[in-house]
N, C-alpha and C positions, 0 to 999 in steps of 0.2 A: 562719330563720323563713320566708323566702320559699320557699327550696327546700323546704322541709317540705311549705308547704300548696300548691306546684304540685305536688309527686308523688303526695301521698295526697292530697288534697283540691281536684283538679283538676275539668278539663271532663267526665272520665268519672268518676263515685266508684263506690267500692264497700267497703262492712260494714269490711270486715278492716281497709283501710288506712285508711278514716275513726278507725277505733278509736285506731290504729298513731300516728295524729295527735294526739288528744287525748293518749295518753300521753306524746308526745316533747313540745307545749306545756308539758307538768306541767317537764319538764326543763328547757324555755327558761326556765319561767317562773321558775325558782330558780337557772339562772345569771345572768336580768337581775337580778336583787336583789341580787348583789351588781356589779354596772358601777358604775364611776365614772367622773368625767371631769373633767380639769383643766381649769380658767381657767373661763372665765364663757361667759353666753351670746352675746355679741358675736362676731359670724363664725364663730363655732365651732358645727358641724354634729356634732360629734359629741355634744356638747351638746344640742342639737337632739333628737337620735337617741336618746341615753339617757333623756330626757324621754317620748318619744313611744315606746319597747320595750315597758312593763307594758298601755301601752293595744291596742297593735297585736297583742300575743299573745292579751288578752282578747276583743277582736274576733273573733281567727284560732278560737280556740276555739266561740264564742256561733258559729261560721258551720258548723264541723265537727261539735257537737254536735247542732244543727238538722236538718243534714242525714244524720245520724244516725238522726233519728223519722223522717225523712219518708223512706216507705217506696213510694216511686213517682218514675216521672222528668216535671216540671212544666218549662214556661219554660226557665230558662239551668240547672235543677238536672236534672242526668240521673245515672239510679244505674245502672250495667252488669248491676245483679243483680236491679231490680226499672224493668224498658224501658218500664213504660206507666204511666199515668194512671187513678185510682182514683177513683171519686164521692168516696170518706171526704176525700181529698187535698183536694176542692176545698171541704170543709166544714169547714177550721180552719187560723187561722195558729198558727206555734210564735210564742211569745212567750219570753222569758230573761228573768230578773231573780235579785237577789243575792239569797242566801238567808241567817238568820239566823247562821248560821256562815260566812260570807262564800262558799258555793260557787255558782257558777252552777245554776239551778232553770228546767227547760226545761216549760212547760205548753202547750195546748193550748186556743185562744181561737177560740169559733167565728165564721163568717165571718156578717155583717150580713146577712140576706134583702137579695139586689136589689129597688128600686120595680120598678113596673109599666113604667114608661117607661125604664128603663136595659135592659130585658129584651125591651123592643120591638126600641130599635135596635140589639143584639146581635142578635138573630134575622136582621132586616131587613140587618146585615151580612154574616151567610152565604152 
């Protein structure tokens, strides 16, 4: 899991291996289902680990998916194939939530109007 989502879904992303990503989760995510792990959860980290795989893949996915729609490079998300910063970008968050068939459901939630006084002192920090 970690090696997956450093090489395609690292500091630089791009289309293809973002894709290349959700499909190899689809695979983690059907070899953790079947992990097992003896003895209990006392000291035992592998225990631990097996607890916490279906979440950390869910996560890995909801973050490669995301950056997926967003089709411009913001903050710590930079795309190699799309280098700049878009007005639409700064006009929605992606939101995930499960969907009726239990799939991840990626929407588009637009961003609150700034007050008057938040957009003061943004300016006045330029």
């Amino acid at each position: 899991l970690q090696d997956l989502m450093q090489n395609l879904v690292g500091i630089v992303r791009v289309q293809k291996e973002m894709e290349q990503a959700v499909e190899g989760l689809q695979k983690l995510r059907e070899r953790a289902s079947k992990v097992h792990v003896h003895g209990n959860r006392e000291y035992n980290n592998g225990w631990h680990m097996a607890m916490d795989l279906p979440n950390m893949i869910e996560a890995s996915e909801m973050i490669a998916r995301s950056a997926i729609e967003r089709k411009e490079s913001r903050g710590a998300h930079f795309r190699d194939d799309y280098p700049d910063k878009t007005a639409e970008g700064a006009s929605f968050n992606s939101v995930i939530r499960r969907g009726s068939n239990g799939e991840q459901v990626l929407e588009r939630v637009p961003v609150k109007e700034m007050t008057a006084e938040l957009k003061q002192i943004i300016e006045e920090m330029k």
